[in-house]
C-alpha positions as CSV (number, residue, x, y, z in Angstrom):
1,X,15.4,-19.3,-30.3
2,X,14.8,-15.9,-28.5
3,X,13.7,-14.3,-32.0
4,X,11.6,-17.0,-32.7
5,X,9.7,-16.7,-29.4
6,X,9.3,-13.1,-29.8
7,X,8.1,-13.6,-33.2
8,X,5.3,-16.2,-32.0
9,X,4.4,-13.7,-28.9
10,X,3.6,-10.8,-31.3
11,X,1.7,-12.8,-33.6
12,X,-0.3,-14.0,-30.4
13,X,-1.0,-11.2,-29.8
14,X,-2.0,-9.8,-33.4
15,X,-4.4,-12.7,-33.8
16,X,-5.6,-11.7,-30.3
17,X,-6.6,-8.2,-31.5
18,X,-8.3,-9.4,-34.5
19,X,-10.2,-11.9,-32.6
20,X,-11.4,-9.2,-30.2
21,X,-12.0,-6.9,-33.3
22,X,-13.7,-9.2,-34.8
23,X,-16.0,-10.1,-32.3
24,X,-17.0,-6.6,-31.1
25,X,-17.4,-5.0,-34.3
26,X,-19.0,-7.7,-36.5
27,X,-20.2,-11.0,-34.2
28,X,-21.3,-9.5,-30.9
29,X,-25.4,-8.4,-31.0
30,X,-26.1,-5.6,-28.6
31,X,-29.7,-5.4,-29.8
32,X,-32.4,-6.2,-26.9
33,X,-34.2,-9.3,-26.5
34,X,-37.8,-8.9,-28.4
35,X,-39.3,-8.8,-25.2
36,X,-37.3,-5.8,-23.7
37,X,-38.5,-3.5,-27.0
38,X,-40.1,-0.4,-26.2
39,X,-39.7,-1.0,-22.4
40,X,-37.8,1.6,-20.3
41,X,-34.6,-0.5,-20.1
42,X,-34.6,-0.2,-24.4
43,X,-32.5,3.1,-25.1
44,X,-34.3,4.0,-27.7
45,X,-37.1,5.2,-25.5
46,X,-34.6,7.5,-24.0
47,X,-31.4,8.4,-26.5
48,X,-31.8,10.1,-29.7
49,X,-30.7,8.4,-33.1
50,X,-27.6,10.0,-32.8
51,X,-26.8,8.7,-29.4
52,X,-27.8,5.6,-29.9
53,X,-25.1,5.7,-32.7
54,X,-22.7,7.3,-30.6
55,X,-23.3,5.1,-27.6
56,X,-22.5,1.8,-30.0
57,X,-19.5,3.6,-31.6
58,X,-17.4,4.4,-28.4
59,X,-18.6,1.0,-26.2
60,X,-17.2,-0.8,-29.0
61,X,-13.8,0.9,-29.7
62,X,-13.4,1.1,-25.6
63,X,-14.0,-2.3,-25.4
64,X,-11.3,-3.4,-27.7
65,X,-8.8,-0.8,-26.3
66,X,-9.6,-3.0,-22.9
67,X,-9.0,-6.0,-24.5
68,X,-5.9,-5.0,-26.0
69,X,-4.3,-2.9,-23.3
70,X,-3.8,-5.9,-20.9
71,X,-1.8,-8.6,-22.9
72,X,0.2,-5.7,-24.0
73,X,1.5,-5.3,-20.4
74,X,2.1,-9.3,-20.5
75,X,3.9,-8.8,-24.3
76,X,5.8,-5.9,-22.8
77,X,7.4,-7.7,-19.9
78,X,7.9,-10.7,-22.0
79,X,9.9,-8.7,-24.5
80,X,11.6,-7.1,-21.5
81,X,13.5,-10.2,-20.2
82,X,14.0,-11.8,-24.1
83,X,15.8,-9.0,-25.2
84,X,17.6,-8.8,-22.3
85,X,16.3,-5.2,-20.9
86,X,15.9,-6.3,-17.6
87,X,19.3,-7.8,-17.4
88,X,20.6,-4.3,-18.3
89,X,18.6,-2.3,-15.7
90,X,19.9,-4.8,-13.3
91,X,24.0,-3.9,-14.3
92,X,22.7,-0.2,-14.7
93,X,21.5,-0.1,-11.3
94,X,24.8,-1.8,-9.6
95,X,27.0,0.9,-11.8
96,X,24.9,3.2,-10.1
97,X,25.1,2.4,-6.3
98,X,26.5,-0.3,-3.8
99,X,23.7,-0.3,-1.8
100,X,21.0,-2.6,-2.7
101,X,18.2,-0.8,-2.1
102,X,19.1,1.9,-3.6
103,X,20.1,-0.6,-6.6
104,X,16.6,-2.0,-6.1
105,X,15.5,1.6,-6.7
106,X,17.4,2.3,-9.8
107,X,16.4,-0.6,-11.3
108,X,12.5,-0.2,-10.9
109,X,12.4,3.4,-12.1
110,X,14.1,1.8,-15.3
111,X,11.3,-0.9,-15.6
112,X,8.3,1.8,-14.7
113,X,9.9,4.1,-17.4
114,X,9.9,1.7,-20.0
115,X,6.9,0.5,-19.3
116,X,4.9,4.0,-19.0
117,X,6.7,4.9,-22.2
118,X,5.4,1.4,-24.0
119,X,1.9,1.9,-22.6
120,X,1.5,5.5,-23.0
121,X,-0.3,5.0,-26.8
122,X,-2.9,3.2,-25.5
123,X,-3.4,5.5,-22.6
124,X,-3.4,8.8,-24.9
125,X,-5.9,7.4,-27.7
126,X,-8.6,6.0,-24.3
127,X,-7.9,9.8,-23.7
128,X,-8.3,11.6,-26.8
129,X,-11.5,9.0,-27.3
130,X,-13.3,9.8,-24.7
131,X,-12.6,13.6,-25.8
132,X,-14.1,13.2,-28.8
133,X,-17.1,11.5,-27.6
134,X,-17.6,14.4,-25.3
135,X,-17.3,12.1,-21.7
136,X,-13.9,13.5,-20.7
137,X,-13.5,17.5,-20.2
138,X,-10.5,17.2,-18.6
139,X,-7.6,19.4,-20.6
140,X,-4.1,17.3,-21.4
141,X,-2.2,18.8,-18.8
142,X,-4.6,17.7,-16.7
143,X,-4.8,14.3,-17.7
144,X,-0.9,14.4,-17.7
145,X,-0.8,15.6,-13.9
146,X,-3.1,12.5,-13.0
147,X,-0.6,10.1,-15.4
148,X,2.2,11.4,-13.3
149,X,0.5,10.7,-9.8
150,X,-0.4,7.7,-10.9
151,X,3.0,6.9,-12.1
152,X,4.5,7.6,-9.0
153,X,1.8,6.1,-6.6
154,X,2.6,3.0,-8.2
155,X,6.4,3.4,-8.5
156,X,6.4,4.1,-4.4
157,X,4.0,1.2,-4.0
158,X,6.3,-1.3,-5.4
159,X,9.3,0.2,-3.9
160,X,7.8,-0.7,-0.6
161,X,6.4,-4.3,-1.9
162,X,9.5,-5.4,-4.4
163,X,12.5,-5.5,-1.9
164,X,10.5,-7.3,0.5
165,X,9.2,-10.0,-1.3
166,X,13.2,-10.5,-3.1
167,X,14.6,-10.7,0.6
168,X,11.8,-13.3,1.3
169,X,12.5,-15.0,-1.8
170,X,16.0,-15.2,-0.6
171,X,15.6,-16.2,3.0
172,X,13.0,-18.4,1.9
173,X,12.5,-20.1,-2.0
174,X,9.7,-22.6,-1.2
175,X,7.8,-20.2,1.1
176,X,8.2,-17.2,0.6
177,X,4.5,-16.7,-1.2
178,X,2.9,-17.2,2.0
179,X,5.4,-14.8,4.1
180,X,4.7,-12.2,1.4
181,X,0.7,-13.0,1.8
182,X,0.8,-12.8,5.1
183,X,2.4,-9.3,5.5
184,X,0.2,-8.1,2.7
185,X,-2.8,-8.3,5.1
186,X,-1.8,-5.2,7.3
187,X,-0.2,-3.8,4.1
188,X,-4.0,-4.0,2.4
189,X,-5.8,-2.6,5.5
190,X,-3.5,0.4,5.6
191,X,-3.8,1.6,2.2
192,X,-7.6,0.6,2.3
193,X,-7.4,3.2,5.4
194,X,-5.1,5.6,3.6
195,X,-6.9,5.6,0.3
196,X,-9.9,8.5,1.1
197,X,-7.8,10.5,3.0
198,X,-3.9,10.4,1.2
199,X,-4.6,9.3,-2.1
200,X,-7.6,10.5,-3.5
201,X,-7.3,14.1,-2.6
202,X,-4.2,14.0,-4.8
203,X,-6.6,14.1,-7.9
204,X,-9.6,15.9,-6.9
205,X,-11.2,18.1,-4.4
206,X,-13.6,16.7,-1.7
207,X,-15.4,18.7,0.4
208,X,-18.5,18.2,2.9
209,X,-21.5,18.4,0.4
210,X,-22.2,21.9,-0.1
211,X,-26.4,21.4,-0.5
212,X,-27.0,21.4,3.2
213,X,-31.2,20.5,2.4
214,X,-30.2,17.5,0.5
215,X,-27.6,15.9,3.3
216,X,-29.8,16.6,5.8
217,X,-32.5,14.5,3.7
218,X,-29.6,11.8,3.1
219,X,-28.6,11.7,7.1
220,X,-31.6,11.1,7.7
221,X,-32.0,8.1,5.6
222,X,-28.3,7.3,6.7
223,X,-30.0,7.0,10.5
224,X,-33.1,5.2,9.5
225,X,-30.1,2.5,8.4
226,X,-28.4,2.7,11.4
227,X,-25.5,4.7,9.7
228,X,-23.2,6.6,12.2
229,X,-23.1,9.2,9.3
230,X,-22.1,13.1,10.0
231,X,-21.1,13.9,6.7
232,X,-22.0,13.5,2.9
233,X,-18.7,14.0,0.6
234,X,-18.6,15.5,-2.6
235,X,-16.1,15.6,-5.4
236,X,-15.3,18.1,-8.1
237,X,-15.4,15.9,-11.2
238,X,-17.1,18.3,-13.6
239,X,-13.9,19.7,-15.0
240,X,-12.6,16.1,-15.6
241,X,-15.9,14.6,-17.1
242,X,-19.5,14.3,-17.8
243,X,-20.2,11.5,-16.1
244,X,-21.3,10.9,-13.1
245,X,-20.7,8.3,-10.4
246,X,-21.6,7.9,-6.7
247,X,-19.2,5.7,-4.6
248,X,-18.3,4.2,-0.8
249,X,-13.9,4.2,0.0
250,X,-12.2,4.0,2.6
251,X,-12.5,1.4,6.0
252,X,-13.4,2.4,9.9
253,X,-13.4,6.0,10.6
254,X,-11.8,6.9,7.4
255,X,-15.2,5.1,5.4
256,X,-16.8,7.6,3.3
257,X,-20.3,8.2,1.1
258,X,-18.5,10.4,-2.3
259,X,-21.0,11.8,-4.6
260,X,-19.9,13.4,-7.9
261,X,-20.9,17.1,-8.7
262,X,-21.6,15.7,-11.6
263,X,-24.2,13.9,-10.1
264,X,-25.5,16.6,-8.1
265,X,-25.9,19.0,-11.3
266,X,-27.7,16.4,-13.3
267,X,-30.1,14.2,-11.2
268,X,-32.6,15.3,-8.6
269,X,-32.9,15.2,-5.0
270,X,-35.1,12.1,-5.4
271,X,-32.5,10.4,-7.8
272,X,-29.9,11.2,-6.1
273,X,-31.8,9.8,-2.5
274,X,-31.9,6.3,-4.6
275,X,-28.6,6.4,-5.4
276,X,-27.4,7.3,-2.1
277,X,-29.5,4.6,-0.4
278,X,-27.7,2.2,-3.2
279,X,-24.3,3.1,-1.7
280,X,-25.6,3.0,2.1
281,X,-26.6,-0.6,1.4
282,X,-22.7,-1.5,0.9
283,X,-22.1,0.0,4.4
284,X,-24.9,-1.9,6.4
285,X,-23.8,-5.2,4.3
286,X,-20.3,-5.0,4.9
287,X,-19.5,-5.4,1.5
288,X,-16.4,-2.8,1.6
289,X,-14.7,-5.6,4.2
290,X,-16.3,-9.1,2.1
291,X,-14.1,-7.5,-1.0
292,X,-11.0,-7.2,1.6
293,X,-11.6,-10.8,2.5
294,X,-11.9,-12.1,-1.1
295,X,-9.1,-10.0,-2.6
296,X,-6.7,-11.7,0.5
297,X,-8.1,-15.6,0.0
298,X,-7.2,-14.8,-3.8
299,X,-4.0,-13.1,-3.3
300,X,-3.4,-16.0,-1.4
301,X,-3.4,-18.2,-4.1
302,X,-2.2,-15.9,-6.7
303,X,0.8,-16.3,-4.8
304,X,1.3,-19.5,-4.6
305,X,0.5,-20.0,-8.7
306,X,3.3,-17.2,-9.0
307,X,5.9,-19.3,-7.5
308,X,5.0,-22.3,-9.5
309,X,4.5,-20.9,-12.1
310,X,7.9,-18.3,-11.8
311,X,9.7,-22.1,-10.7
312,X,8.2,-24.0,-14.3
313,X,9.2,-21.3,-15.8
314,X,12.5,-20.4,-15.3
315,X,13.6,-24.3,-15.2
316,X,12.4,-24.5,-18.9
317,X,13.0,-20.9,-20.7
318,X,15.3,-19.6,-17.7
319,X,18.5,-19.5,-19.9
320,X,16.5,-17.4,-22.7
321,X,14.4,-15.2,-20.6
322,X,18.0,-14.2,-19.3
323,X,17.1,-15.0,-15.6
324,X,19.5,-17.5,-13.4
325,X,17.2,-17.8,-10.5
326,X,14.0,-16.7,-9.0
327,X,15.4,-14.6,-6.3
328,X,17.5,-12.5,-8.9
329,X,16.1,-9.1,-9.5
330,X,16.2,-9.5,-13.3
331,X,12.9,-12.0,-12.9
332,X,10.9,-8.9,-11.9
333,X,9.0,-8.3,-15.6
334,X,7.9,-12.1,-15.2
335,X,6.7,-11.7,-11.5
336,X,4.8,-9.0,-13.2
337,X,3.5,-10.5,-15.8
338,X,2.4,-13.6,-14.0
339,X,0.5,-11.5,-11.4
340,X,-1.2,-9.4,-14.3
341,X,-2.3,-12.8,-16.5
342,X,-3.8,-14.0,-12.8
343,X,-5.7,-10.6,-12.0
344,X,-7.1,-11.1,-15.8
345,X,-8.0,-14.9,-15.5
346,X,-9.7,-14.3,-12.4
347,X,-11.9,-10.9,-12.9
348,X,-15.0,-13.2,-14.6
349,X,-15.1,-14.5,-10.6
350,X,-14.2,-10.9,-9.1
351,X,-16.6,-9.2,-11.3
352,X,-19.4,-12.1,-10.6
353,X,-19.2,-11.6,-7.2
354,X,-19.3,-7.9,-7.4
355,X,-22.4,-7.9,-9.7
356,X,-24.2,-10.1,-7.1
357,X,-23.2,-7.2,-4.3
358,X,-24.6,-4.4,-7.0
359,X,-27.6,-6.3,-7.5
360,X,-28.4,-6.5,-3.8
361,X,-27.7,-3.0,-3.0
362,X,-30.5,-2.1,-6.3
363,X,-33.2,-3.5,-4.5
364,X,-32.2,-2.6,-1.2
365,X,-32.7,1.1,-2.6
366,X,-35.6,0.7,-4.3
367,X,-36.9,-0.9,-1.0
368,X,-35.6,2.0,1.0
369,X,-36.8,4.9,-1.2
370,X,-40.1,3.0,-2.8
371,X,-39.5,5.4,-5.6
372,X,-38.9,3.1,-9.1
373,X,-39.4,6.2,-11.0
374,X,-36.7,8.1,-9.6
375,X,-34.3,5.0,-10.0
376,X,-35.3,4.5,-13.3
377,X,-35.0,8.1,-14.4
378,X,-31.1,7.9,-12.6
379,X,-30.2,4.8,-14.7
380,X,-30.9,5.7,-17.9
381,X,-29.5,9.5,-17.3
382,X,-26.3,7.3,-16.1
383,X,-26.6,5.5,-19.3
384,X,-26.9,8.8,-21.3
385,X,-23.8,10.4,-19.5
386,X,-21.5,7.4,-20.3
387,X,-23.2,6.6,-23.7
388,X,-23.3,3.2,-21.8
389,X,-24.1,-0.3,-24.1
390,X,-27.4,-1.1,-22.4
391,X,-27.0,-5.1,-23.2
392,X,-23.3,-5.3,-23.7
393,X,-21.8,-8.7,-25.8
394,X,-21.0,-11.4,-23.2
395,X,-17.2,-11.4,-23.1
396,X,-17.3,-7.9,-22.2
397,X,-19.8,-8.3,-19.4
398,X,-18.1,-11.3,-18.1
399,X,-14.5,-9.4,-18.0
400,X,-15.6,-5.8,-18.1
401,X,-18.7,-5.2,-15.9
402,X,-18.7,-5.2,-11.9
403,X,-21.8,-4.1,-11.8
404,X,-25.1,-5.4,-13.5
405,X,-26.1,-4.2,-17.1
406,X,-28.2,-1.6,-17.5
407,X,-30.5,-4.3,-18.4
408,X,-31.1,-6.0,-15.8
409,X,-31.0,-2.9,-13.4
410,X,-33.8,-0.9,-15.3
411,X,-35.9,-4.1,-15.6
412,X,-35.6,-4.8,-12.4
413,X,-36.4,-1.9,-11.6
414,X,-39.5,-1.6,-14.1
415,X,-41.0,-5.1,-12.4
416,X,-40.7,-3.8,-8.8
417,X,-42.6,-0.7,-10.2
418,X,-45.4,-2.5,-11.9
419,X,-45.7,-5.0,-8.9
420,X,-45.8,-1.6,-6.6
421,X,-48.9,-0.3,-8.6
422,X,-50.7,-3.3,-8.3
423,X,-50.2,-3.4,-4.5
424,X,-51.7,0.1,-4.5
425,X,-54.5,-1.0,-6.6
């Protein structure tokens, strides 16, 4: 039985990958609407022939590595408790120590090992691809030191978040999802708070931007919005990539406005004002703290589908997954994999929701600045940088894209201009 279900979850996952293949390489049609031809949102008026190419060649092959990378993680953990892995970190981690946390420990470093060695293939050829295509300048041992923080960001992060929610499990089988939700809500807000200030700086410089004309020109703006700004951050991303990205982090009086140098070096001041009134309008909409809100009220739920699901489960498949209860360490890999197939199912909503932010913060720029040129001009450079799919295939857009298509921003953006002219007129 337990080589039969592995065989039938790798050949789910083999027709998977050749669906995905499939579709991106030979059904999906990135080509513009007729209507869209020869306006400033078609690439063609702005990348060469070879770009063009170049730009359909790495959207495509990034796109399947996305598709493929996160039903690995759910075939990984799957594999993990048939074969009986987890069962062995479990004894490992008991021969180790006495003291269950420490046990708890052992037994997680096992699982994040493993599962940074499985994953590690896909995460070297995303490297090496966007080496090739000329987007990432970063050197290996670079890459490798930012592998390694992550690794162990997220290995200190679950230590932290694993024995608590097995001691609630324990104290608590029927409710212990909501106990967990409800101390994830300070939990949330305090890494939300950490992030700009503890985490970030562990990959990259930031500094107060260094053009002193340009922030004065941006706090400025920032005032006429009502922004308590002082300062205008700026990150050295050049020797990492070439391209560029503007962003808001952080919440209260750790919130910060993070331009890339990469950015800086290629757009002008009067790009670079669009883009900054872009990220201003997130501030003076709250939508840092609306994402806070929806990521809790989904969490919520998440939970609760976990335990059911955990509960269904382990009453049918419990003896062959190798798991006796729920509130035994060994069902960790399907905790896992139940929270990763959740965070997939439900990024079409996450993604919706943040296109509809995206889109309101495009024309509360172009409303600001009044300067459709400018934002045009920013959009397709951005597009140029990232040899970006102007009109990606849906399924890509749907789970992929948090922020409107290129598309629809530069149409947008070309409408507002022509209706601009005519007002001068």
């Amino acid at each position: 039985m337990v080589r039969k279900m592995g065989v039938y979850a790798v050949l789910a996952y083999v027709i998977y990958g050749l669906f995905f293949y499939w579709y991106l390489f030979y059904f999906a049609d990135t080509k513009l609407p007729f209507e869209y031809q020869g306006s400033k949102a078609d690439p063609a008026t702005f990348l060469n022939g070879r770009e063009l190419m170049l730009s359909e060649e790495y959207s495509k092959i990034r796109n399947l590595l996305f598709f493929l990378s996160t039903p690995f993680e759910w075939l990984f953990y799957f594999v993990i408790l048939l074969f009986g892995f987890s069962r062995a970190f479990k004894r490992w981690s008991e021969s180790s120590s006495k003291y269950k946390l420490l046990q708890t420990a052992i037994y997680l470093i096992w699982l994040s090992f493993f599962a940074y060695v499985a994953t590690f293939p896909l995460s070297y050829i995303s490297y090496s691809l966007s080496k090739t295509y000329h987007i990432s300048t970063q050197t290996f041992p670079s890459w490798m030191k930012d592998e390694l923080i992550d690794f162990w960001i997220n290995y200190g992060t679950w230590l932290i978040i694993v024995p608590v929610i097995y001691w609630l499990m324990k104290k608590s089988s029927k409710r212990w999802w909501f106990y967990a939700w409800l101390l994830s809500i300070p939990f949330t807000l305090f890494m939300m708070f950490l992030q700009p200030v503890v985490i970030d700086p562990l990959y990259n410089n930031f500094y107060p931007l260094k053009n002193k004309e340009l922030e004065t020109k941006i706090l400025t703006m920032a005032d006429k919005a009502h922004i308590p700004a002082k300062h205008v951050f700026e990150v050295n991303m050049a020797e990492k990539t070439n391209s560029m990205n503007a962003y808001v982090t952080g919440i209260g009086s750790n919130a910060r406005i993070v331009l890339w140098d990469t950015t800086l070096n290629k757009l002008s001041d009067r790009q670079i004002l669009f883009i900054m009134a872009h990220e201003m309008c997130h501030y003076v909409e709250k939508h840092i703290y609306f994402g806070i809100a929806g990521y809790l009220l989904l969490s919520l739920l998440g939970l609760y589908l976990t335990n059911r699901i955990m509960d269904w489960a382990i009453k049918r498949w419990g003896t062959e997954l190798k798991i006796p209860e729920k509130k035994d360490l060994r069902s960790l890999p399907l905790f896992l994999m139940i929270i990763s197939f959740l965070l997939f199912a439900v990024s079409p909503l996450t993604n919706l929701a943040s296109r509809y932010e995206e889109s309101r913060a495009d024309n509360y720029a172009i409303h600001m600045t009044k300067d459709p040129e400018a934002a045009i001009i920013s959009f397709q450079k951005l597009t140029k940088s990232g040899l970006s799919q102007v009109n990606p295939p849906l399924l890509v857009k749907i789970f992929r894209y948090d922020h409107p298509t290129m598309l629809d921003r530069i149409s947008m953006l070309e409408e507002y201009e022509i209706q601009h002219r005519n007002q001068i007129k």
